[in-house]
C-alpha positions in Angstrom: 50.7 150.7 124.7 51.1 152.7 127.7 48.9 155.3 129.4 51.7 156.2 132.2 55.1 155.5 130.7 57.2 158.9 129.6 57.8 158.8 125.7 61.0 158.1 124.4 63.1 161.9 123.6 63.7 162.6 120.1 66.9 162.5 118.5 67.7 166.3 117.0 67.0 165.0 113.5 63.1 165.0 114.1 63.2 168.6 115.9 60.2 170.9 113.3 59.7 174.7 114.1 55.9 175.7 114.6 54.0 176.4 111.6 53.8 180.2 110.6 54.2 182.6 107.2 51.8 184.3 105.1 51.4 181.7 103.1 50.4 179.2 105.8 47.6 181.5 107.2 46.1 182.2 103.9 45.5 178.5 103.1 44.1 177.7 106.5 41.9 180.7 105.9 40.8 179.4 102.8 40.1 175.9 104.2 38.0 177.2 107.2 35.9 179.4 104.6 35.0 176.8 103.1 34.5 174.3 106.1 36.9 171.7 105.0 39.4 169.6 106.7 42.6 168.8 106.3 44.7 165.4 107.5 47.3 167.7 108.0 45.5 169.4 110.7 43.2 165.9 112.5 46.5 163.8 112.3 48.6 166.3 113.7 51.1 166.5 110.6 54.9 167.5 111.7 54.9 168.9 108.3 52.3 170.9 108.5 54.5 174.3 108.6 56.7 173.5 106.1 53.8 171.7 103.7 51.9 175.2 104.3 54.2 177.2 103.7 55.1 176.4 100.1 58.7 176.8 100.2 59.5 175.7 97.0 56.6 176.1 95.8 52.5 176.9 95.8 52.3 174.8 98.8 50.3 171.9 99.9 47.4 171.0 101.6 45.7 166.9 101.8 41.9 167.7 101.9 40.2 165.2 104.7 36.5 163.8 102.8 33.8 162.9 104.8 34.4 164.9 108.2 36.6 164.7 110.7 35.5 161.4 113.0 36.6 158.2 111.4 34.8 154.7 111.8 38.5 152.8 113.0 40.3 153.2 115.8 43.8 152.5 114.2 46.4 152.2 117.2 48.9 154.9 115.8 46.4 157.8 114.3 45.3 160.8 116.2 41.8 161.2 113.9 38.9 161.4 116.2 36.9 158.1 115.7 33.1 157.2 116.2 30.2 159.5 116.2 29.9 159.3 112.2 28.0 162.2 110.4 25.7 162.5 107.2 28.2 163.2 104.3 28.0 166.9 103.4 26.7 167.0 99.4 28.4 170.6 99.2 31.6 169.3 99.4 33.3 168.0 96.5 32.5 171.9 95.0 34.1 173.0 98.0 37.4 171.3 97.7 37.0 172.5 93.6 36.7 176.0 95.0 39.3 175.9 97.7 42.1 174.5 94.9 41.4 177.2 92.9 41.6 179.8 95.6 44.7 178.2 96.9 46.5 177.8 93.6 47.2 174.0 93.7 48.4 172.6 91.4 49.1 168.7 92.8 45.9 168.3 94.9 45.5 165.1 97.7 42.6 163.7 98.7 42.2 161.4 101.9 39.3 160.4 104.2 38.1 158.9 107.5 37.2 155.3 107.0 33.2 155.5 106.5 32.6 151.9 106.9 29.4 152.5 108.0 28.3 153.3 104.2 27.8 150.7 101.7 30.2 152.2 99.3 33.0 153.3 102.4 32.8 156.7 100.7 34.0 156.0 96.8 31.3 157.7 95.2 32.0 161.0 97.6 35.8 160.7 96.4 34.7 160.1 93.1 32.9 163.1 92.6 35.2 165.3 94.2 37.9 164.1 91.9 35.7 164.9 88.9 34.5 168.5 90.2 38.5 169.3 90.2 39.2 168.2 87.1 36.1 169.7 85.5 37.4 173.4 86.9 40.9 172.7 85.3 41.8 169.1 84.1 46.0 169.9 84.0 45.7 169.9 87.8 46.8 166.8 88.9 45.0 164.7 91.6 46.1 161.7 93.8 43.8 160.1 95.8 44.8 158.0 99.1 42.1 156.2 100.3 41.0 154.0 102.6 40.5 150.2 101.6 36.9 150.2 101.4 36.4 146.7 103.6 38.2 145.0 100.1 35.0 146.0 98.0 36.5 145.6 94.2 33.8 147.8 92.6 34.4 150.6 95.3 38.1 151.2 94.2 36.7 150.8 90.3 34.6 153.1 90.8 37.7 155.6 92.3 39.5 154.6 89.4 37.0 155.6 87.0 36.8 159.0 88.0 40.3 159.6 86.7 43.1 160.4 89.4 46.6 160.9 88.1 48.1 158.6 91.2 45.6 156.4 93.5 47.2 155.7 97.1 46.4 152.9 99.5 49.2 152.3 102.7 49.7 149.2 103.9 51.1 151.4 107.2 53.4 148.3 108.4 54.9 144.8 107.7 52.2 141.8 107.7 53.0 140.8 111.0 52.4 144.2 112.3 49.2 144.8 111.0 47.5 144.2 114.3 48.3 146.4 117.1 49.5 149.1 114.7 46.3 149.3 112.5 42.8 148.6 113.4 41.9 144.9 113.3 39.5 145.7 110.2 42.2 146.4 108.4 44.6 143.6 107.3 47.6 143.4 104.8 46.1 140.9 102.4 43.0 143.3 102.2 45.5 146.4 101.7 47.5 144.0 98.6 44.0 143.6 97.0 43.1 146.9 96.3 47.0 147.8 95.5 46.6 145.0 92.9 43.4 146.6 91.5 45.0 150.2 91.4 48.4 148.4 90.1 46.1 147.0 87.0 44.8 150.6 86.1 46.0 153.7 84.2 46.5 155.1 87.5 50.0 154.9 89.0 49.9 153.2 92.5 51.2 154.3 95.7 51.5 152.8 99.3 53.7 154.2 102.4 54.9 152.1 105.4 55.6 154.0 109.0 58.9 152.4 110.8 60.2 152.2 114.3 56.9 149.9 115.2 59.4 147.4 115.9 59.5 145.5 112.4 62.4 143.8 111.2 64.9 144.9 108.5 63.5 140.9 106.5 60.1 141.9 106.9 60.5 145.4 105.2 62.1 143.6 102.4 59.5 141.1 102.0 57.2 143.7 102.1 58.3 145.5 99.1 59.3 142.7 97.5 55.1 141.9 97.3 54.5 145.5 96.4 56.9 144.9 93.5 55.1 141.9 92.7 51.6 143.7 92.6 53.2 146.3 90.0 52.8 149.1 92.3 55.0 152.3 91.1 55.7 154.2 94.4 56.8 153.4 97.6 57.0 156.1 100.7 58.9 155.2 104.5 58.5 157.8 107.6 59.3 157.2 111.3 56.3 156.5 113.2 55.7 159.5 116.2 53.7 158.4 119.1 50.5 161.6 118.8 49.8 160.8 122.4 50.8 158.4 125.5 47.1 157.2 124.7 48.5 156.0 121.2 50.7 152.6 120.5 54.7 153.9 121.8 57.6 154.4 119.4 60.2 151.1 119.3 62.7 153.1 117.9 63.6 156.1 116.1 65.1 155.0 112.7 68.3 157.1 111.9 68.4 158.7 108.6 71.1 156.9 106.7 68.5 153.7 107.2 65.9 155.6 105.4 68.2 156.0 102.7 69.5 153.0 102.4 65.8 151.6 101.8 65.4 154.3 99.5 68.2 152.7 97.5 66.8 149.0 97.7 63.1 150.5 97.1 64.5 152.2 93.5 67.7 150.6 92.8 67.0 146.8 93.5 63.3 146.5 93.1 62.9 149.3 90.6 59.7 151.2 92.2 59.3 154.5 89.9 60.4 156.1 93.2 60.7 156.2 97.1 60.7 158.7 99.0 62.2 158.2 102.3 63.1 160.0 105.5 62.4 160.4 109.1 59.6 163.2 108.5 58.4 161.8 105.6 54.8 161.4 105.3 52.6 159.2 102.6 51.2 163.3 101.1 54.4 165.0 102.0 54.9 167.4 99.2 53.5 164.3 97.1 53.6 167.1 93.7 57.1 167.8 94.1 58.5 163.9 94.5 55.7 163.1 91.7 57.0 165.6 89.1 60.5 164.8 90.6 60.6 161.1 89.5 58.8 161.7 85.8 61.5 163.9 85.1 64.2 161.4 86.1 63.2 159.8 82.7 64.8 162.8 80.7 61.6 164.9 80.6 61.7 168.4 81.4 59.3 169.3 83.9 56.7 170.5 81.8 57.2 167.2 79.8 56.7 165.3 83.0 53.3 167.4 83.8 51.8 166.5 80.1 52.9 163.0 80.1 51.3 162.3 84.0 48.1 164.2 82.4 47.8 162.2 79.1 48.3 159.2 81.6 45.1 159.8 83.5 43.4 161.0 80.7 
């Protein structure tokens, strides 16, 4: 990392207008109403506009849990660490409220890492899960959460509450674990709670950032021990440096390589799907790719909504 050195220019293909529309102003209304935070907004999101927005549909928004100051210092995140705050009971009815003022449909949850509570925050996401699904239980929910130190019971009791798709990123190859991610974290900790979410009802989900400077072997090998684990999806994005505080960019990935994994993710290991692209982010339009790839089965859309429901029932 660098404090001093200019960051590398963009290539055109990762050029985003600003957010705007009506539709992106009326969900960060909501969202402030009701004093909740979004990762969108603390991790500086390129995707925020276009997420927002909803333009292909009701639009998108990944609710933040348990404040905005996280208890890790991960090397590429822009979340505000340290400084940890009582959780606030209110907000699981919150985020109930603010779905059904929004209109969601597909709702994702994430969190700061709360490792200084003894659960890391699982009962918090569990409960909020359950106050969605008690407002309207055809709503789907996917849950990406942190990896609760490794703690078996804390990603049961996640489980238990009954989310539709339950995400956990490994963020980079094993060998990059440390300086990308925060040296609490590690990728044999990340595999065991994949593992437990892979055993479930739930489908399981990870994502992996590149341009850290992994190698094309190491990607492989990394999804070849996702495939191992069972789990079902499988996202890529290009890593973008938030600030010349944060760890720099090795190098921006050109598209046709994100498709190409794409095609090895789905076409030689099988994952349910991958979504895969420069902008692509672990809750970018997560709904959309979700309903996408049940439908790929033969189901109409509708038949893809019921069969993900009965799944998590």
């Amino acid at each position: 990392m660098s404090g001093s050195r200019e960051r590398r220019r963009k290539p055109e293909w990762l050029k985003m207008r600003p957010p705007s529309g009506e539709r992106f102003t009326e969900i960060k209304s909501t969202l402030r109403d009701h004093d909740l935070h979004t990762v969108c907004e603390e991790a500086s999101c390129p995707n925020l506009g276009d997420c927002w927005s909803g333009r292909n549909g009701p639009g998108t928004a990944t609710f933040m849990l348990m404040g905005d100051r996280c208890s890790r210092g991960c090397n590429f995140c822009d979340v505000k660490t340290g400084g940890m705050e009582a959780l606030d009971e209110d907000e699981p009815a919150n985020v109930a409220d603010a779905v059904a003022e929004i209109g969601l449909d597909y709702v994702v949850l994430t969190s700061v890492d709360r490792d200084d509570l003894p659960d890391g925050g699982a009962a918090h996401f569990a409960e909020t899960i359950r106050a969605i699904k008690d407002r309207d239980p055809s709503i789907l929910v996917e849950a990406l959460v942190p990896d609760f130190r490794g703690d078996p019971d804390a990603v049961d009791e996640v489980i238990d509450a009954g989310p539709d798709v339950l995400a956990h990123n490994v963020e980079t190859v094993e060998r990059l674990q440390w300086p990308v991610r925060d040296r609490r974290a590690g990728y044999e900790q990340s595999l065991s709670v994949l593992q437990r979410v892979a055993e479930s009802d739930c489908y399981a989900k990870t994502s992996l950032m590149l341009g850290v400077g992994e190698y094309d072997h190491e990607v492989y090998r990394t999804l070849s021990d996702l495939d191992e684990l069972g789990v079902d999806i499988v996202t890529f994005g290009q890593y973008l440096q938030p600030s010349t505080r944060h760890l720099e960019v090795f190098e921006y990935v050109h598209p046709d390589k994100f498709d190409t994994w794409r095609e090895v993710a789905e076409g030689e290991f099988g994952f349910r799907y991958c979504a895969s692209g420069p902008m692509v982010r672990s809750s970018f339009k997560a709904g959309e790719f979700f309903v996408e790839a049940m439908a790929r089965d033969g189901a109409s859309v509708e038949e893809a909504r019921e069969r993900a429901r009965a799944r998590g029932d």
